[in-house]
N, C-alpha and C positions, 0 to 999 in steps of 0.2 A: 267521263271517267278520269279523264287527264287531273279536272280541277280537284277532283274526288280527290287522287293519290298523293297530291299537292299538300294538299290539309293535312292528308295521313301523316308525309313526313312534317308535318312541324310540331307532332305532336310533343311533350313535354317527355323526358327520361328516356327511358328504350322500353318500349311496353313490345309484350310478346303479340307476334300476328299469324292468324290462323287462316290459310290461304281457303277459296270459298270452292277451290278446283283439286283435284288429287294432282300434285302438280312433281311433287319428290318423294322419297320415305319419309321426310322428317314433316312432322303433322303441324309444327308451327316454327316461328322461326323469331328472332327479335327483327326489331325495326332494321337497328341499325347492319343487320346482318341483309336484309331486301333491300337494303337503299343501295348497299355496296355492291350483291352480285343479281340484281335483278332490273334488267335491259331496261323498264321502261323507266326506269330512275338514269336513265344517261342525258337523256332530252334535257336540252339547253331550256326551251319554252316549248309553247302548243304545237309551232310550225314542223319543228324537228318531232315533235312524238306522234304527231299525224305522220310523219314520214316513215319511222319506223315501225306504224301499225299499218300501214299501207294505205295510207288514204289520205 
């Protein structure tokens, strides 16, 4: 998953993203709006995102 969301952010522009879980009211969100307030985009590398997923 880590590498999965890695790729996500590089993607080109700010494409809208439509999260796969009911997760807020708002049904999608742009990129660059999940990169900024969504936790697992803080992880420096893998070490630290295993950390923050507990594992």
């Amino acid at each position: 998953m880590y590498r999965s969301l890695q790729r996500l952010a590089t993607l080109p522009g700010d494409p809208t993203v439509f999260p796969g879980h009911w997760y807020s009211a708002q049904p999608s969100a742009s990129l660059s709006d999940v990169k900024r307030s969504n936790y697992v985009y803080r992880a420096a590398d893998l070490d630290q995102w295993r950390m923050l997923m507990g594992g």
